[in-house]
N, C-alpha and C positions, 0 to 999 in steps of 0.2 A: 551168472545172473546180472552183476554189478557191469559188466561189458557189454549184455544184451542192452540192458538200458541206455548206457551212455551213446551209444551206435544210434540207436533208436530215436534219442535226443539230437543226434547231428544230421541225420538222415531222413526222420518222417518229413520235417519240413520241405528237406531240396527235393526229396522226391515228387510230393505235391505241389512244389512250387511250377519243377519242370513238365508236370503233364497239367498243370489247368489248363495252358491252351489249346491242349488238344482235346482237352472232354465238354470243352466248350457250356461251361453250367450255366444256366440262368442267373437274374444276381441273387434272388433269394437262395436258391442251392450254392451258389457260390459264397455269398456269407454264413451261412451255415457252416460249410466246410473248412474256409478260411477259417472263422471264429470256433470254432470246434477244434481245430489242429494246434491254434495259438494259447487255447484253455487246455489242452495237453501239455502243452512244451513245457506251460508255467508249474503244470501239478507236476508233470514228471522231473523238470531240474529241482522241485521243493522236495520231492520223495528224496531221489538222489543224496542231496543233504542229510539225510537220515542216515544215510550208511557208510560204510568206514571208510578210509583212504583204499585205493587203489590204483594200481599202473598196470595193463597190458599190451603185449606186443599185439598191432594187428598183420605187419607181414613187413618182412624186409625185401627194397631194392638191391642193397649191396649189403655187406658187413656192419658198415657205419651208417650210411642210409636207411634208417628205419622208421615207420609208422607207427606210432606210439601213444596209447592216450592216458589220462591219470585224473583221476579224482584225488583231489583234495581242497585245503583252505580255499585258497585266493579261487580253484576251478568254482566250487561250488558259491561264492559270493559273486564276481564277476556273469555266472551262469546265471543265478537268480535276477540279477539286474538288467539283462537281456531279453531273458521269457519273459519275465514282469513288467516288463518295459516296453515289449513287441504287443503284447495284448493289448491294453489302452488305445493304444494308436492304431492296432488294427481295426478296432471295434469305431472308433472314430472315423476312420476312412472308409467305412462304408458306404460313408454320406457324403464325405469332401470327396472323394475318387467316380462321380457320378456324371461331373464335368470333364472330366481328362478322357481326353482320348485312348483306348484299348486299356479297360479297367483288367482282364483278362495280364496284359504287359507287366500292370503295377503290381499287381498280389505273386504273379510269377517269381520278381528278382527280391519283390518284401519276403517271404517267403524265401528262398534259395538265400538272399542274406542274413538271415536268421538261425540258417543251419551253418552257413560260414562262420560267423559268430561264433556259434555253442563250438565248432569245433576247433577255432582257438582257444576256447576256456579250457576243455576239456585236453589241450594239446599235452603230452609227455613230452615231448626236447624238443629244440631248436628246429631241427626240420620240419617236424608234422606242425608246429605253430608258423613258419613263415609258409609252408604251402596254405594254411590256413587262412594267414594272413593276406595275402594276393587272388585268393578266394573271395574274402570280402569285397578287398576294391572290385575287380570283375564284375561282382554280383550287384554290389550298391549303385555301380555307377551309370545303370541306364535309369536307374531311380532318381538321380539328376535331370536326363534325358526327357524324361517323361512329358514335356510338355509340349517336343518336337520345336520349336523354335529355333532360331538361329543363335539366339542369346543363351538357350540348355544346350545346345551342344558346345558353344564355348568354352563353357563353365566344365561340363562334362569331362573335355578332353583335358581341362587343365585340372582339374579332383586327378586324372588318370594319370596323367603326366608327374605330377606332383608323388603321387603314393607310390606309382615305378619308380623313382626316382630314390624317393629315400629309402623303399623295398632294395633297391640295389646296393645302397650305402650298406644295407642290415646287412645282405647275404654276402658281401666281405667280409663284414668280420665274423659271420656264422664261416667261414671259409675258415679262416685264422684260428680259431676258437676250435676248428677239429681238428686241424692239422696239428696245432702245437698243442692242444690240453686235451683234447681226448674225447671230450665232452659226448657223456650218447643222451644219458638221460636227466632231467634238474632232480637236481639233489637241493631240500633247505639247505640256506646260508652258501651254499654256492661250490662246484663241483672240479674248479682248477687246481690242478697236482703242480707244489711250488717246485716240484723237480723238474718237471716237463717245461715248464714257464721260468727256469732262469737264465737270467740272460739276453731272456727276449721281454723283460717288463716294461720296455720303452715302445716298442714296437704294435704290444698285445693294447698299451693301455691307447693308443693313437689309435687303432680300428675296434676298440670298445665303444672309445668316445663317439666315432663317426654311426658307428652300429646305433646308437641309443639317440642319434642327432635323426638318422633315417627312420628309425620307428615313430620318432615324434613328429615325424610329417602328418601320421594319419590322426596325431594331437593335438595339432596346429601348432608346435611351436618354433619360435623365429629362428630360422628364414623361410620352414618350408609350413607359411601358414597359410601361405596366398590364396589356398583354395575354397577355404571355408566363407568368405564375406565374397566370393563370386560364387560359389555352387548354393548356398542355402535361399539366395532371392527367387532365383530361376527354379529349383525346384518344388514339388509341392509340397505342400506344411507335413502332412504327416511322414513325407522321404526325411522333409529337415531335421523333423525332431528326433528322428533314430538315427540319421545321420552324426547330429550333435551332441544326441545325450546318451548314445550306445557305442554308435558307430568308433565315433572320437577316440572311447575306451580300449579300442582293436590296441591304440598304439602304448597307452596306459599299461596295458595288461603285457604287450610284448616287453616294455620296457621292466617293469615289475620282474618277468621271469627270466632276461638277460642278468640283469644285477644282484638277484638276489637268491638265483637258483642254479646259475650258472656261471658268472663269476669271483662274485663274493666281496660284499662288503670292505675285508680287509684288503684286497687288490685296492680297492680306490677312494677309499676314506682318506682323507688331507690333504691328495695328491690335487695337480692341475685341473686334473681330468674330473673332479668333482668341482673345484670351483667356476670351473668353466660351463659345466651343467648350470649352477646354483645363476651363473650370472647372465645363460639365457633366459634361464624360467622366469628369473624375475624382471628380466627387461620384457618376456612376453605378456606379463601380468598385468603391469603398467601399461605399453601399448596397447594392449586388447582393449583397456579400459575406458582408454582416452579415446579410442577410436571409433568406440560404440558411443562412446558419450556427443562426439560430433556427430555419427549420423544421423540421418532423417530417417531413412529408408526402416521400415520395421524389423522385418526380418537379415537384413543386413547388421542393424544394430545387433539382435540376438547374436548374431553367429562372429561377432566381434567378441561380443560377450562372451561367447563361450572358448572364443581363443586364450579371453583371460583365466577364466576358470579352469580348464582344463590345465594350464601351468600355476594353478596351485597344488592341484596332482602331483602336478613333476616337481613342483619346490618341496612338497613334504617327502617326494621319494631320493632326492638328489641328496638330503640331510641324511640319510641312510641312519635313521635311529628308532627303537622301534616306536618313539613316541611319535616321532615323524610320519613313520608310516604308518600307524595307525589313522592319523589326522586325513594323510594322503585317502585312504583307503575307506574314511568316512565319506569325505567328498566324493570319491567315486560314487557312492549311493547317491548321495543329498541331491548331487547336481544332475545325476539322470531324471532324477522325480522332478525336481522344480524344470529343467532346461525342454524336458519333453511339454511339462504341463505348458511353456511358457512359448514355444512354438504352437503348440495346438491353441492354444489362445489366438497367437495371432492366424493362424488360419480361419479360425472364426471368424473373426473381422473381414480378412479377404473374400471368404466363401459369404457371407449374408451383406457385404456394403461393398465391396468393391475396395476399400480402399488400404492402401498400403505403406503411407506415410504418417510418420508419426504426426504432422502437424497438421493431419487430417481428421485426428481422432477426437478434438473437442468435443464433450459431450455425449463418444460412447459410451458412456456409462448407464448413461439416460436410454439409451437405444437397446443395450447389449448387460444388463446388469450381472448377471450370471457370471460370463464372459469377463471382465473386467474384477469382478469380484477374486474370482478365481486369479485372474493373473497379478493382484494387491497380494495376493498372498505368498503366491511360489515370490514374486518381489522380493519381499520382506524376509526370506529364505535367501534367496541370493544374497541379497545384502549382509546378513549374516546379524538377522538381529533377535537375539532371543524372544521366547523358546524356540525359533524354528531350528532345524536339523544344520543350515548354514553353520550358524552360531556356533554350533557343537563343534564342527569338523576343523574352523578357521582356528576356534581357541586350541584344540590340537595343536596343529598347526604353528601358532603365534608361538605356544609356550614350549612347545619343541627346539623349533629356533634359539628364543631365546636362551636356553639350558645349551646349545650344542655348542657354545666357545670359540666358533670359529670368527674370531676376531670380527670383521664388518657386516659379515653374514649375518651375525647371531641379532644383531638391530636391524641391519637393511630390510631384511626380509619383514618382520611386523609393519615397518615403518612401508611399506613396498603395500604391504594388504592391507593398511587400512587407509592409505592413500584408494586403492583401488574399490576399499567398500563402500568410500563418498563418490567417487563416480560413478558406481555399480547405482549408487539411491540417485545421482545425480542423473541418469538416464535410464531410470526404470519409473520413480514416483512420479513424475513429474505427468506421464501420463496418464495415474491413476488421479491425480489433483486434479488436471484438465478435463479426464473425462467425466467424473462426478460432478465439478463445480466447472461447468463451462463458461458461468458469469452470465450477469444481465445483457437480454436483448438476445440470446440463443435460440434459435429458432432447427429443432432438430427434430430426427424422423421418431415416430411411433414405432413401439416397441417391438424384437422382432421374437421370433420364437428360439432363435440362438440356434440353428439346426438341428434342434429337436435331441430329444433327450438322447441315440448315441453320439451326440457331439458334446453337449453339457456335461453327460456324467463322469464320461474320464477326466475333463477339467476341474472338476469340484472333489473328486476322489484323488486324485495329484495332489493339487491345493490342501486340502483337508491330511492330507496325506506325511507333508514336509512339516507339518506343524508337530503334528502326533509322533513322526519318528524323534521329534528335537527334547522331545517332552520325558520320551520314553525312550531314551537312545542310551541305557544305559548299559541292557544287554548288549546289543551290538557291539558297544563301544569297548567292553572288557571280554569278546571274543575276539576283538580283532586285536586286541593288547596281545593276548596271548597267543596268538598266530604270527604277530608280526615280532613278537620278543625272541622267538626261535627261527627268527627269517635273518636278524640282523647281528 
């Protein structure tokens, strides 16, 4: 039963995604169905959640080559934040995807990316997660495309280039990882035989590190972040926000079950190969920050943005504790809800005025109150200022660090995020001041309808959303203690 479901969940979507164009619907029967299939995925990964762990084979290539999937923790949390996180945005692009050329093309690869997704969540070992994972890229990446221009397809082939790129990094050390330890299926805390691995701990620990550098291409972190502040302008708001606040997590979640379910914590706690994680994440955290802080451009700044947030992720997985990753694994959530609600915001902008730079925006407030109301909030989340759900994840986070002893680490890092959470208010408030209070002698347009309530309501349920999880994050917070205390 518990394997029909999961199938069901990887599968209803790609299959629908791949025949909409041929059943050619109208748009009402096609929202309909789109939005019917995506209020599926969400109730079927929340069922799922109900029922107990599980792992089955679905069919072997070779011996060691197998297809395998598993229910459990991290499947069933990462799964949630994907169906729940695809609905909003699908239900929103019924209205922004009106102007794009071959509405038909975008619900196709939204849709076929979304079953790519689930079935990384849902992956049982290393194989069936990296064919997963190059599934996504594939899928997501005519979702870049989408506007046919010369400037989406640039972006396009460099999102392609970029995530082959460090997919290939991965599948060396998925090379390495079976030859020398065996590896078929994740096992918690991690599945390398110290017998099989002596000898070769200099060797294993140099293609882990690069393994876990290539997965964090699709996390944006430095070097291979380049793609994300070129793909999210060119594309359309609602590819961006699943792009940034779902998509991102493809590399989150690879990294997650390289380290913690397959090679284990004690392989790499104190060595280089941890410090040398600890001291990308936090140069990308910083960077992202400053980076977004200089831009104009809107949706560029976001996706700076999320360069940085998403290496808080990897700072709270790289401390490998479970207080660590607990923090890590909050943020996972927080930053999907605020990062989706915060791109769809600014599509709103784009889709009712045209404009796309932030020093354009004096005075939307006045014009777009909903809209801006809404993105004051997920803000205020990011920045990480209580109650919102930000808040929660960072103090994680912070107070992980500082207990973990590693000499410069256990300060740099706090001192690293809350550098990054004054530039985070330093390039998010300042639009919400401008647009509200435009100042004397403003002369701005009449109020607009916001595109109509399905564009509002997932902004204000997001918004609404990130405040209430911060308020009430307690549950959450002590399942994931206990999930991640038997991870590390």
């Amino acid at each position: 039963m518990i394997e029909i479901l999961m199938l069901t969940a990887v599968l209803l979507p790609m299959l629908l995604g791949a025949a909409l164009p041929l059943l050619r619907l109208g748009r009402r029967a096609r929202e309909l169905t789109v939005g019917g299939v995506l209020l599926a995925e969400a109730l079927l990964c929340t069922y799922l959640c109900t029922l107990p762990d599980e792992s089955f084979l679905l069919f072997s290539m070779t011996e060691q080559l197998r297809i395998s999937f598993r229910l459990d923790g991290v499947s069933r949390l990462f799964s949630l934040v994907a169906a729940w996180g695809w609905l909003p945005v699908g239900i929103y692009a019924f209205v922004y995807t009106r102007h794009l050329p071959q509405e038909d093309s975008f619900y196709c690869f939204y849709l076929l990316s979304l079953g790519a997704v689930l079935g990384m969540d849902y992956a049982g070992n290393l194989v069936t997660l990296y064919l997963c994972f190059e599934l996504v890229t594939l899928a997501s990446m005519p979702l870049v495309l989408q506007e046919h221009t010369a400037e989406s397809v640039r972006a396009a082939l460099k999102y392609l280039f970029y995530s082959i790129g460090g997919a290939f990094l991965a599948l060396c050390g998925i090379f390495f990882l079976y030859a020398y330890c065996g590896l078929e299926d994740f096992v918690p805390g991690g599945a390398m035989d110290p017998a099989l691995t002596a000898g070769r701990e200099k060797i294993l620990r140099i293609v882990v590190f690069l393994a876990v550098v290539g997965f964090g291409a699709k996390a944006g972190l430095y070097p291979l972040h380049g793609w994300l502040p070129t793909a999210h302008p060119v594309a359309p708001a609602p590819a961006s926000a699943v792009l940034s606040a779902i998509i991102a997590k493809a590399g989150v979640l690879a990294i997650v079950r390289m380290i913690f379910f397959c090679v284990g914590t004690d392989f790499l706690a104190g060595t280089w190969v941890q410090q040398a994680w600890l001291s990308l994440s936090l140069l990308t955290v910083f960077m992202g920050s400053m980076m977004a802080y200089r831009e104009n451009v809107l949706k560029k700044r976001l996706a700076y943005s999320t360069v940085s947030q998403v290496s808080y992720v990897l700072t709270g997985l790289f401390f490998m504790s479970p207080a660590s990753l607990t923090g890590a694994l909050l943020h996972v959530v927080c930053h999907a809800m605020i990062k989706v609600c915060l791109f769809l915001c600014a599509g709103s902008v784009i889709y009712n005025t045209g404009k796309t730079r932030v020093d354009q925006l004096t005075g939307i407030g006045k014009e777009m109150p909903i809209t801006l109301w809404s993105f004051t909030l997920a803000s205020l989340g990011l920045i990480g200022i209580p109650p919102f759900c930000g808040f929660v994840s960072k103090w994680y986070l912070a107070t992980a660090s500082l207990r973990s002893g590693m000499e410069i680490f256990s300060w740099l890092s706090p001192a690293v995020l809350l550098i990054s959470a004054i530039l985070t208010a330093g390039y998010l408030l300042p639009i919400t001041i401008r647009g509200f209070f435009p100042g004397e002698g403003f002369k701005g347009a009449e109020r607009s309808d916001e595109g109509g309530v399905k564009m509002w309501l997932p902004l204000t349920a997001l918004s609404a959303g990130a405040l209430l999880l911060g308020i009430f994050s307690n549950g959450l917070a002590d399942w994931l203690s206990a999930l991640c205390t038997a991870l590390c």
